[in-house]
N, CA, C and O of each residue as an XYZ file, in Angstrom:
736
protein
N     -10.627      2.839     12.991
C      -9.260      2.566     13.375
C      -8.301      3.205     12.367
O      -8.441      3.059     11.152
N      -7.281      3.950     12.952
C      -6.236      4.772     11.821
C      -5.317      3.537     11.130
O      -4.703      3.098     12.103
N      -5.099      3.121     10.508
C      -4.400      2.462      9.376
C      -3.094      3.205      8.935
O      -3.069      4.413      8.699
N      -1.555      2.021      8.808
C      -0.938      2.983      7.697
C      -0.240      1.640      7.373
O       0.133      0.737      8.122
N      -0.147      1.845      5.408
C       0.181      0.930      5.114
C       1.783      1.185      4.348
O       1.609      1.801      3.296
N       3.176      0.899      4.580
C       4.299      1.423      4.540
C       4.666      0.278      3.175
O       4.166     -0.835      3.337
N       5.501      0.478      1.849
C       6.129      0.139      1.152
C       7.264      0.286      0.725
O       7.593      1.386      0.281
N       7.891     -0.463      0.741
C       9.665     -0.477      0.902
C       9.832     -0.525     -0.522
O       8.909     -0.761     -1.302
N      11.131     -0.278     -0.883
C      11.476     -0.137     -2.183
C      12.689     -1.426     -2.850
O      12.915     -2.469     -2.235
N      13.259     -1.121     -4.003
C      14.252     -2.420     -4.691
C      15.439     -2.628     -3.199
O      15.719     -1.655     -2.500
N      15.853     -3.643     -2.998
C      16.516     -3.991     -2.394
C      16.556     -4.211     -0.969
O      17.544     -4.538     -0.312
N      15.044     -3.941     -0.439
C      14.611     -3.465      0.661
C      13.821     -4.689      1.166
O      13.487     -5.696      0.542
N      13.549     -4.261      2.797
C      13.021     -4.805      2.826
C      11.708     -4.052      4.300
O      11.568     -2.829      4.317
N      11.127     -4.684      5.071
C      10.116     -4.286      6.004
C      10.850     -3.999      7.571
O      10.335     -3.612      8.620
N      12.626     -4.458      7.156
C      12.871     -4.417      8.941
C      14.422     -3.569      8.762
O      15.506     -3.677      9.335
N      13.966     -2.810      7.811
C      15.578     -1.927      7.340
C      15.305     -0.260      7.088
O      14.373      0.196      6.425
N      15.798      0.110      7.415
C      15.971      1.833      7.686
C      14.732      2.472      9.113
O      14.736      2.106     10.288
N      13.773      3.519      8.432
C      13.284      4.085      9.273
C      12.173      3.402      9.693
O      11.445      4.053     10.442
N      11.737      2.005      9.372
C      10.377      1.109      9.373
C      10.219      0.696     10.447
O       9.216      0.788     11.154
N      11.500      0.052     10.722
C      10.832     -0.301     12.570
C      10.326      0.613     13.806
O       9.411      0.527     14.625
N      11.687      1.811     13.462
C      11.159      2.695     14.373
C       9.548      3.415     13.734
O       8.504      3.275     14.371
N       9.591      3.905     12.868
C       8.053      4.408     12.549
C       6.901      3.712     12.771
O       5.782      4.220     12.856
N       7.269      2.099     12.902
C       5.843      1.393     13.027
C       5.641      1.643     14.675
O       4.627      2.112     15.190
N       6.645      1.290     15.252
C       7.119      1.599     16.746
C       6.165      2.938     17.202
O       5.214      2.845     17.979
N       6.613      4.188     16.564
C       5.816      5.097     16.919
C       4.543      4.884     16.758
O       3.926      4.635     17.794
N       3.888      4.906     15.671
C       2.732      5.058     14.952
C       1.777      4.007     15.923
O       0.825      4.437     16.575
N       2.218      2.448     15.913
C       1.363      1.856     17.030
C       1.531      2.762     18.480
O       0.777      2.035     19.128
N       1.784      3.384     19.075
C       1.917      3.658     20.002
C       0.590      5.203     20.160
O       0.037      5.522     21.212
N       0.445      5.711     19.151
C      -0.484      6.293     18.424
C      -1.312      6.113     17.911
O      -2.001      6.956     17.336
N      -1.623      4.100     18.010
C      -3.154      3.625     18.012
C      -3.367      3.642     16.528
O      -4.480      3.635     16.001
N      -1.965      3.669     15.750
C      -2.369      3.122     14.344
C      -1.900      1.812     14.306
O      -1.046      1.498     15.135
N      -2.372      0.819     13.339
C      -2.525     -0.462     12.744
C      -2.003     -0.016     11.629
O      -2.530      0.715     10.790
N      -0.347     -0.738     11.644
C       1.064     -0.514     10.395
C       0.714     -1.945     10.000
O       0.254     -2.736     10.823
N       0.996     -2.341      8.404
C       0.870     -3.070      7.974
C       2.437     -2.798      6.895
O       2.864     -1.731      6.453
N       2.875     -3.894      6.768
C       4.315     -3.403      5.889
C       4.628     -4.985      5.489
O       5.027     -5.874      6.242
N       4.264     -5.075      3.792
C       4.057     -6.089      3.513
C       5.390     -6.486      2.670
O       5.692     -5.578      1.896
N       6.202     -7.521      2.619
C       7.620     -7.957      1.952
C       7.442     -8.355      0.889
O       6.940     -9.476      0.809
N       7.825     -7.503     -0.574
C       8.093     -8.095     -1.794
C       9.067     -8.639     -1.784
O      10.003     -8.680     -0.984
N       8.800     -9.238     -3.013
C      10.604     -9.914     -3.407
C      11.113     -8.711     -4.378
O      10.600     -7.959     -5.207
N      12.570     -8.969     -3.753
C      13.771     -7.621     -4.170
C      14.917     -8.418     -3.842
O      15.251     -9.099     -2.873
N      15.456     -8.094     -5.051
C      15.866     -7.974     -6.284
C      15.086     -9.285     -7.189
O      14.661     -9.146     -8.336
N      15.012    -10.619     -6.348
C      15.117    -11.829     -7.710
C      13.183    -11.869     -7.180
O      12.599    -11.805     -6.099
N      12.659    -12.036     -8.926
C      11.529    -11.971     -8.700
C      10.682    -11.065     -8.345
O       9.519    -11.300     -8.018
N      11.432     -9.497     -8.400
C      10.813     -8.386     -8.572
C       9.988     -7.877     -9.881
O      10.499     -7.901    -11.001
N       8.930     -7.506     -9.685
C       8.676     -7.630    -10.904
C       7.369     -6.454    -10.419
O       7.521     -6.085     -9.255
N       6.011     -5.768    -11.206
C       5.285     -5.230    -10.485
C       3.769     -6.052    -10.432
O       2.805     -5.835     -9.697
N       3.933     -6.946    -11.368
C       3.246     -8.109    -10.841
C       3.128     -9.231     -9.392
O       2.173     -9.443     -8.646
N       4.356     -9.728     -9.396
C       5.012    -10.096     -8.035
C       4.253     -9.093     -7.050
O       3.355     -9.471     -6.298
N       4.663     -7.902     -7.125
C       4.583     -6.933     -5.860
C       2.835     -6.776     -6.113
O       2.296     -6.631     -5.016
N       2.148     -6.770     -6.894
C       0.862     -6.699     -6.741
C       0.194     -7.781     -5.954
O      -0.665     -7.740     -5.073
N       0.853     -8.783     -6.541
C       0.239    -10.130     -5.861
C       0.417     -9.790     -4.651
O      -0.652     -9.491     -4.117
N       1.319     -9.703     -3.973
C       1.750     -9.441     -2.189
C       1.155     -8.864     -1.759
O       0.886     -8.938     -0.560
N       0.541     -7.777     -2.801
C      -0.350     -6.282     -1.736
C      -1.932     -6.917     -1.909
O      -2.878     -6.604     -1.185
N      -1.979     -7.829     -2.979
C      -3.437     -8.257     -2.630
C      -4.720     -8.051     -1.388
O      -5.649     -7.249     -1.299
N      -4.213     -9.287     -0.445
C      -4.808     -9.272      0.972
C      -5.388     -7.786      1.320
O      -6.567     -7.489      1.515
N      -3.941     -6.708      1.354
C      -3.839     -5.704      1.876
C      -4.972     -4.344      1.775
O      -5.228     -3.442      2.573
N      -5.523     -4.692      0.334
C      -6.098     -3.918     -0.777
C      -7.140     -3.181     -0.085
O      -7.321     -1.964     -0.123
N      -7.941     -4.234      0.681
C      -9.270     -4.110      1.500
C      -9.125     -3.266      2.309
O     -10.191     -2.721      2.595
N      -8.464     -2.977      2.711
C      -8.437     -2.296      4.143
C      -7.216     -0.751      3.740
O      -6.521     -0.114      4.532
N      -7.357     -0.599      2.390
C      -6.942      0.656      2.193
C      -8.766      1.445      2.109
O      -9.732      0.978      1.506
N      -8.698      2.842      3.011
C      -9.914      3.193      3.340
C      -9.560      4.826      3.722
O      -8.421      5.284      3.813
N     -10.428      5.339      3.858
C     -10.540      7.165      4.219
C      -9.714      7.418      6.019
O      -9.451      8.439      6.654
N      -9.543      6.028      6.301
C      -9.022      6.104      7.999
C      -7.444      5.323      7.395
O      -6.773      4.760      8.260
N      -6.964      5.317      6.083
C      -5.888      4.709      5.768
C      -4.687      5.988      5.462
O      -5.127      7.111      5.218
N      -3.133      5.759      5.489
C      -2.368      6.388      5.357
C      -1.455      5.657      4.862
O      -0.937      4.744      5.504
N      -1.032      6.052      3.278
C      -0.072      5.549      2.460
C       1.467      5.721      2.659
O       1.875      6.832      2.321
N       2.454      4.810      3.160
C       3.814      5.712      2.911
C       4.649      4.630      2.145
O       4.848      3.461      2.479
N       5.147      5.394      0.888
C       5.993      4.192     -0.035
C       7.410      5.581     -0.271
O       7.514      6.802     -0.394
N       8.412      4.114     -0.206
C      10.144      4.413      0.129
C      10.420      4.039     -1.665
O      10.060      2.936     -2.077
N      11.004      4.944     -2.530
C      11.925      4.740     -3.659
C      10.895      4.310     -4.573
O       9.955      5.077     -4.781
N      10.954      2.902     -5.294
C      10.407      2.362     -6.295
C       8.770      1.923     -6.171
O       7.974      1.698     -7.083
N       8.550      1.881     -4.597
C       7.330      1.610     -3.896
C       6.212      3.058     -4.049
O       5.048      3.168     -3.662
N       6.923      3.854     -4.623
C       5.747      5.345     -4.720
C       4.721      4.662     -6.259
O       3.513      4.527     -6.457
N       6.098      4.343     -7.175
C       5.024      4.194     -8.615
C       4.478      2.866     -8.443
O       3.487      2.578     -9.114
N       4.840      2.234     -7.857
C       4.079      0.932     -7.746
C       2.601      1.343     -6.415
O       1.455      0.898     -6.493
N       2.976      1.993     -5.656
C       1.557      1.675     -4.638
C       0.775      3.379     -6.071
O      -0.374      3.074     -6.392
N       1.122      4.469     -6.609
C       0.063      5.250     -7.667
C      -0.357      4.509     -8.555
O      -1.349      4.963     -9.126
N       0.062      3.360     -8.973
C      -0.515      2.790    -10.443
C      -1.638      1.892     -9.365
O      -2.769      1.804     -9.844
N      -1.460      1.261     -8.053
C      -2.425      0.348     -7.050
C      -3.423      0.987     -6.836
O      -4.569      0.541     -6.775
N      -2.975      2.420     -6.661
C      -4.520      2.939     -6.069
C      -4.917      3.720     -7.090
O      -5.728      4.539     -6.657
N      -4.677      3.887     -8.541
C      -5.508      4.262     -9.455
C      -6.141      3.010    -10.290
O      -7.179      3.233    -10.913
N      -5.571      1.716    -10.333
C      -5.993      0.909    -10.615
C      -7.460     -0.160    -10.179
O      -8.207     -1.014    -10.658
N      -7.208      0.578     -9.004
C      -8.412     -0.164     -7.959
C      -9.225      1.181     -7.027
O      -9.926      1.159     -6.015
N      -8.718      2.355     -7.959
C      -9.821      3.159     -7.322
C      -9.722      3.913     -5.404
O     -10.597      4.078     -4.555
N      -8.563      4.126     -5.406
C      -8.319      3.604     -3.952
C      -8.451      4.866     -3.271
O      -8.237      5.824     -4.014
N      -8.758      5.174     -2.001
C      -8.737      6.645     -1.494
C      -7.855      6.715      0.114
O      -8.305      6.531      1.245
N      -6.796      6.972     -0.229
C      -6.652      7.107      1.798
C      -6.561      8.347      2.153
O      -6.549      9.337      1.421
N      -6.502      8.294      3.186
C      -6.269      9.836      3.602
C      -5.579     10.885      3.329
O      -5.868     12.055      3.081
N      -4.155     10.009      3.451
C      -2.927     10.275      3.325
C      -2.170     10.315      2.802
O      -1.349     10.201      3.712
N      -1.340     10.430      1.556
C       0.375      9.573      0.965
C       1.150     10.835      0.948
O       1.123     12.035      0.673
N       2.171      9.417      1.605
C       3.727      9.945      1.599
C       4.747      9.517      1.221
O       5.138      8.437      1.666
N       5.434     10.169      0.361
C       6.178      9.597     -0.408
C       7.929     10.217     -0.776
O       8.371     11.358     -0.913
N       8.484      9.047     -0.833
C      10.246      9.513      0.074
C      10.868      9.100     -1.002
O      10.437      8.079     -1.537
N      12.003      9.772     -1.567
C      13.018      9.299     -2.436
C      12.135      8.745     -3.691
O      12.661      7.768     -4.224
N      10.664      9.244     -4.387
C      10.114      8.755     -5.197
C      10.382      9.434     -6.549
O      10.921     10.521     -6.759
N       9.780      8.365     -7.589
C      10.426      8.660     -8.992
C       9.506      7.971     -9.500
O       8.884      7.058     -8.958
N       9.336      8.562    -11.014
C       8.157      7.987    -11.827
C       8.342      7.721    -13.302
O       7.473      7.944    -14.144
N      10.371      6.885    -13.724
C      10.970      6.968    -14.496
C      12.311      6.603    -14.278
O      12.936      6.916    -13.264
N      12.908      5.732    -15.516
C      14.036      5.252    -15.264
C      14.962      6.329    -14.614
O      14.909      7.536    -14.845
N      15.912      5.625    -13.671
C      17.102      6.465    -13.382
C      18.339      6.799    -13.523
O      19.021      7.654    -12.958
N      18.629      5.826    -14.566
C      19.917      5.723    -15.301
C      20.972      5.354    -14.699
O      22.072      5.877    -14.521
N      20.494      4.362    -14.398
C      21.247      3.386    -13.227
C      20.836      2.163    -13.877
O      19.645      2.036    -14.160
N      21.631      1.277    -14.144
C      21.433      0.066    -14.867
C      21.190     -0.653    -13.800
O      19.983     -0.881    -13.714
N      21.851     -1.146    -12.886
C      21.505     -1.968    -11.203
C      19.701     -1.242    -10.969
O      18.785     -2.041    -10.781
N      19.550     -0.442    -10.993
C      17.814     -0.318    -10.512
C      17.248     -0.570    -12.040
O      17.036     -1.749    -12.321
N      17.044      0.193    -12.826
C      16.447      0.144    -13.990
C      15.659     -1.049    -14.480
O      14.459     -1.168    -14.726
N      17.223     -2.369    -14.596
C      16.647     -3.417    -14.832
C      15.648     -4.241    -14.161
O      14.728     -4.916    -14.623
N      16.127     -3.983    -12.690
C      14.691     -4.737    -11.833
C      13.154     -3.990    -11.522
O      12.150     -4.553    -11.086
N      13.309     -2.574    -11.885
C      12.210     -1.543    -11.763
C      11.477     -1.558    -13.316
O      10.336     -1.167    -13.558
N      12.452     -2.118    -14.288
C      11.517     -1.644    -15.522
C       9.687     -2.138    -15.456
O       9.014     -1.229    -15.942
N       9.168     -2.852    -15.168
C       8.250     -3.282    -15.321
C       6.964     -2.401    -14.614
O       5.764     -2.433    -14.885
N       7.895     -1.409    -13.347
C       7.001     -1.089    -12.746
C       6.796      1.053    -13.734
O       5.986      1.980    -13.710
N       7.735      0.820    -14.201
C       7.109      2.513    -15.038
C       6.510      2.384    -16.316
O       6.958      2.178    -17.444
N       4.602      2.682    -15.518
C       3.433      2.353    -16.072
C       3.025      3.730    -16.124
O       3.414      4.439    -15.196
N       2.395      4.193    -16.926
C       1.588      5.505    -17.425
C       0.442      5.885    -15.705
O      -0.638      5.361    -15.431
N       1.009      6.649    -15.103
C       0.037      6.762    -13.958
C      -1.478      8.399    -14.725
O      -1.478      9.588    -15.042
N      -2.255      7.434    -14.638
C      -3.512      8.608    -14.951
C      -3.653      9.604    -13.601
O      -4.330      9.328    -12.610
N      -2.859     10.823    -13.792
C      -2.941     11.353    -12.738
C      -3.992     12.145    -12.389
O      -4.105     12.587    -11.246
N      -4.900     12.406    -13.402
C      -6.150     13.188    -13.345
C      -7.058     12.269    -12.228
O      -7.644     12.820    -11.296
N      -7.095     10.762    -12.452
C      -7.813     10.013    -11.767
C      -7.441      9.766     -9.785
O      -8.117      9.767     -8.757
N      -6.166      9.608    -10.103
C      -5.418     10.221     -8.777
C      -5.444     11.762     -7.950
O      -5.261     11.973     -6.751
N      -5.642     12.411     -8.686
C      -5.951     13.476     -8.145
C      -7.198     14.170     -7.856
O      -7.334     15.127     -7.094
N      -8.160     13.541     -8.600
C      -9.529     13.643     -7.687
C      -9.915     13.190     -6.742
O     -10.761     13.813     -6.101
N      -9.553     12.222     -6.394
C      -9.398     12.021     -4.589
C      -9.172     12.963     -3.656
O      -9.714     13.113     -2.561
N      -7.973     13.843     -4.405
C      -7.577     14.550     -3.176
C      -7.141     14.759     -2.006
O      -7.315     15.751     -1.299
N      -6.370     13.496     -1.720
C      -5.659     13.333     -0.480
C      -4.721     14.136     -0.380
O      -4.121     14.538     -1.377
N      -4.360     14.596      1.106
C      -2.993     15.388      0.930
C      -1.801     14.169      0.902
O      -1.670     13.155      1.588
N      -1.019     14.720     -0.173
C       0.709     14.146     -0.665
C       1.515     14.895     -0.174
O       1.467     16.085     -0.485
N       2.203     14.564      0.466
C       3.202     14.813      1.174
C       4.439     14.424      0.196
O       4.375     13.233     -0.105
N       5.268     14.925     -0.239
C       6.462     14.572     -1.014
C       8.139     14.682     -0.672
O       8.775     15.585     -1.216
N       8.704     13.898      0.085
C      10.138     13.873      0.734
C      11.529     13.842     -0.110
O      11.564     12.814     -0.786
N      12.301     14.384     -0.223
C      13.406     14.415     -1.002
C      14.748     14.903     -0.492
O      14.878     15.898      0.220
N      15.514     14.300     -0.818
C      17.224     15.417      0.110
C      17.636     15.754     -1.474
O      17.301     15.508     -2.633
N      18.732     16.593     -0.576
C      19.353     17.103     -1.871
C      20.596     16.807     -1.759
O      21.413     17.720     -1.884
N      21.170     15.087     -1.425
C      21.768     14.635     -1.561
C      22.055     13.290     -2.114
O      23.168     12.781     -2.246
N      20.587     12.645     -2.503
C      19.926     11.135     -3.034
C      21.297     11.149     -3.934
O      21.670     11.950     -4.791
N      21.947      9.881     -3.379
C      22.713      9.203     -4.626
C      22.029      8.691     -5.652
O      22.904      8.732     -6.516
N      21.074      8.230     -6.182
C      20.292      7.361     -6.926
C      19.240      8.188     -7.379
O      19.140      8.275     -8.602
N      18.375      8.861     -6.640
C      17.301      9.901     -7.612
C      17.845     10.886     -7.534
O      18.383     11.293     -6.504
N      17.807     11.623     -8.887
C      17.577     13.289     -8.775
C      16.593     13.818     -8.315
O      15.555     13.184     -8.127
N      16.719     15.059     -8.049
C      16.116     16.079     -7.507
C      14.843     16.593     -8.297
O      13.807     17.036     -7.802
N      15.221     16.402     -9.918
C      14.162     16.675    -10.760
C      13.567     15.521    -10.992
O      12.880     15.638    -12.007
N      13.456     13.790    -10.254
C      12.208     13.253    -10.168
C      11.315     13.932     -8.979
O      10.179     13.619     -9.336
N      11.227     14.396     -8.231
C      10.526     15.001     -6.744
C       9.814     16.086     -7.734
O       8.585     16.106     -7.801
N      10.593     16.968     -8.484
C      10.046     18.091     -8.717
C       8.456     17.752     -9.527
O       7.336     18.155     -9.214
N       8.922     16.791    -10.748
C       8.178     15.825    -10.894
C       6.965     15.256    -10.639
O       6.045     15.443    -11.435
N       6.833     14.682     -9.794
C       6.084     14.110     -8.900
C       5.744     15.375     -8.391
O       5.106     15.642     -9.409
N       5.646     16.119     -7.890
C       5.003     17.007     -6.882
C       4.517     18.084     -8.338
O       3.391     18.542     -8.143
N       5.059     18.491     -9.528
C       3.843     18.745    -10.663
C       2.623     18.356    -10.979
O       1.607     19.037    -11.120
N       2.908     16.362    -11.161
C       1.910     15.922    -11.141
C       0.792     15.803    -10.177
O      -0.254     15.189    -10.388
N       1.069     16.362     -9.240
C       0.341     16.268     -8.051
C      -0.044     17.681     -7.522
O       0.827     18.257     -6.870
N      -1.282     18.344     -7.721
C      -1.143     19.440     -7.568
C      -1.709     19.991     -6.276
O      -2.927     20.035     -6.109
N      -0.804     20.437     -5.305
C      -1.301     20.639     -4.348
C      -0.571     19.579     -3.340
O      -0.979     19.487     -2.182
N       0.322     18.923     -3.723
C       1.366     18.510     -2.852
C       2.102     18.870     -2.318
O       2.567     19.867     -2.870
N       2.802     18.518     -1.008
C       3.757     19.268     -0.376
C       5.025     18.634     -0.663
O       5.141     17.441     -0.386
N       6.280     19.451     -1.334
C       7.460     18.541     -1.396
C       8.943     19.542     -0.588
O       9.443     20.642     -0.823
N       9.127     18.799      0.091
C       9.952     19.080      1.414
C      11.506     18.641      1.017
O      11.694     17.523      0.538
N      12.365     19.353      1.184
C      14.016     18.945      0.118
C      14.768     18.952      1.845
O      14.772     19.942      2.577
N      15.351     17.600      2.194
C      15.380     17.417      3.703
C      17.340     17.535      3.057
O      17.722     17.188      1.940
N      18.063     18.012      3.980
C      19.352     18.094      3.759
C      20.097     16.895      4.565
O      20.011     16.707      5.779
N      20.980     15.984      3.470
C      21.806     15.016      3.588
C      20.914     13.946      4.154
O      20.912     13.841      5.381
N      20.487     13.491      3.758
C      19.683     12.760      3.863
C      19.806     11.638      3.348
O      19.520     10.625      3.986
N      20.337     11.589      1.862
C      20.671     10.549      1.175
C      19.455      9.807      0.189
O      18.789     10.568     -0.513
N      19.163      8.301      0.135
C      18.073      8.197     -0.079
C      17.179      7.486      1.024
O      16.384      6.565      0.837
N      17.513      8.168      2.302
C      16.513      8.122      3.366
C      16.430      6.477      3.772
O      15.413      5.862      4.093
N      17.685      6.004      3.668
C      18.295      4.908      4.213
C      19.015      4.486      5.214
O      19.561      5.431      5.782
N      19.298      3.260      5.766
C      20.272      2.866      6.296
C      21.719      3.527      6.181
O      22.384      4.166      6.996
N      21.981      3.099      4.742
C      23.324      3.736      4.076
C      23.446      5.035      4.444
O      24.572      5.378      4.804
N      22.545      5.884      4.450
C      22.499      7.822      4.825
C      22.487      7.484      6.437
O      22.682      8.574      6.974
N      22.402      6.873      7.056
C      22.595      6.532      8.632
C      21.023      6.703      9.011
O      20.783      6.961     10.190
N      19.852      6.571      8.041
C      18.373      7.003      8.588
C      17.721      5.936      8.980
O      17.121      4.994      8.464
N      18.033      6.382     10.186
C      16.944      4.773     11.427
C      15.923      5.405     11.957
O      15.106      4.644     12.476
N      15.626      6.742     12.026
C      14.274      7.443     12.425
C      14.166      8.480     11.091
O      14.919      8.676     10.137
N      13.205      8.896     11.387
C      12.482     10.139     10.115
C      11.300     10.865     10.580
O      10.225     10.998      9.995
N      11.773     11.451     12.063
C      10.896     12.594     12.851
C      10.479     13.292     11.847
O       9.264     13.168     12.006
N      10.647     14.151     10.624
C       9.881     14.924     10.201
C       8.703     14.355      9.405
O       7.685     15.000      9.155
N       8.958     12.946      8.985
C       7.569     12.275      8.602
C       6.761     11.876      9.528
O       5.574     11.618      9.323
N       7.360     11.788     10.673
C       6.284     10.943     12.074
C       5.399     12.862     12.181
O       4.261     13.211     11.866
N       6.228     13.430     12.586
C       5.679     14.815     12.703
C       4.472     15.359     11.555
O       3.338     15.721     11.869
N       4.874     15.327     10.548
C       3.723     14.906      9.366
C       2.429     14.563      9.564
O       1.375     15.191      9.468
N       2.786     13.115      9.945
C       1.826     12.319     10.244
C       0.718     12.415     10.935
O      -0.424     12.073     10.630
N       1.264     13.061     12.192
C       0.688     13.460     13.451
C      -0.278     14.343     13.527
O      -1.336     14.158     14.128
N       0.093     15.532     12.811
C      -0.470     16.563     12.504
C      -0.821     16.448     11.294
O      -0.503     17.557     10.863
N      -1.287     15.846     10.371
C      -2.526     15.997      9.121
C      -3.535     15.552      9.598
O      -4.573     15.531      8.938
């Protein structure tokens, strides 16, 4: 059975921006979406958010597909190097692996920028898919670049006005990730 397991980021939650519609598609395509609710902002922490993904852990597998939104990229790389994890797939939108100099995120994200062993992550070998505009109020452009160094052999895609692939940027669908999807 195809699997995809979606992670929302600080302030977020499982029924806001492109999530409903993508789960919408994706079941309709005979995948099993799982999109599990941390607490954001009070009680964020990357402990908190580990605990939540617990259950979930099991059923990350070679028929699984990762997609984490903002603060949810370094928190689900430190999950699946921590526990060894392999999916098929990850995709990853508006991600960063380092404060942003933003005091409003910083303070509730500090806990989650942990040393990711990327050597261990990258022997897996899944294809990464890497999403970015070149209009993110909140990340720069040189976290993506970033992230897609550490990752060698990733694809990182610079989507125009986009924002940070939110509500706020007006993003209630994200055809070029369903399209992605489809075709890997």
């Amino acid at each position: 059975m195809k699997k995809a397991l979606l992670i929302h980021g600080a302030y977020g939650n499982p029924k806001e921006n492109w999530f409903p519609w993508l789960t919408k598609e994706l079941e309709k395509k005979g995948y099993k979406v799982t999109i599990p609710s941390f607490p954001t902002p009070i009680n964020q922490s990357f402990k908190n958010w580990e605990l939540e993904l617990l259950p979930y852990l099991k059923k990350i597998d070679e028929n699984s597909i990762v997609i984490a939104h903002s603060i949810g990229v370094v928190f689900i790389l430190k999950i699946l190097e921590k526990n060894d994890l392999c999916p098929r797939n990850i995709y990853f939108i508006s991600g960063f692996l380092s404060k942003l100099g933003i005091e409003r995120f910083d303070n509730i994200n500090k806990t989650f920028y942990q040393k990711i062993n990327f050597t261990k992550i990258n022997r897996y070998s899944p294809q990464v898919y890497i999403y970015h505009s070149d209009n993110d109020p909140y990340v720069n452009q040189k976290h993506a670049i970033e992230l897609a160094r550490n990752i060698p052999g990733s694809r990182l895609t610079i989507i125009k006005k986009a924002g940070h692939f939110n509500i706020d940027s007006g993003f209630k669908e994200f055809p070029e990730l369903l399209n992605d999807i489809l075709n890997s």
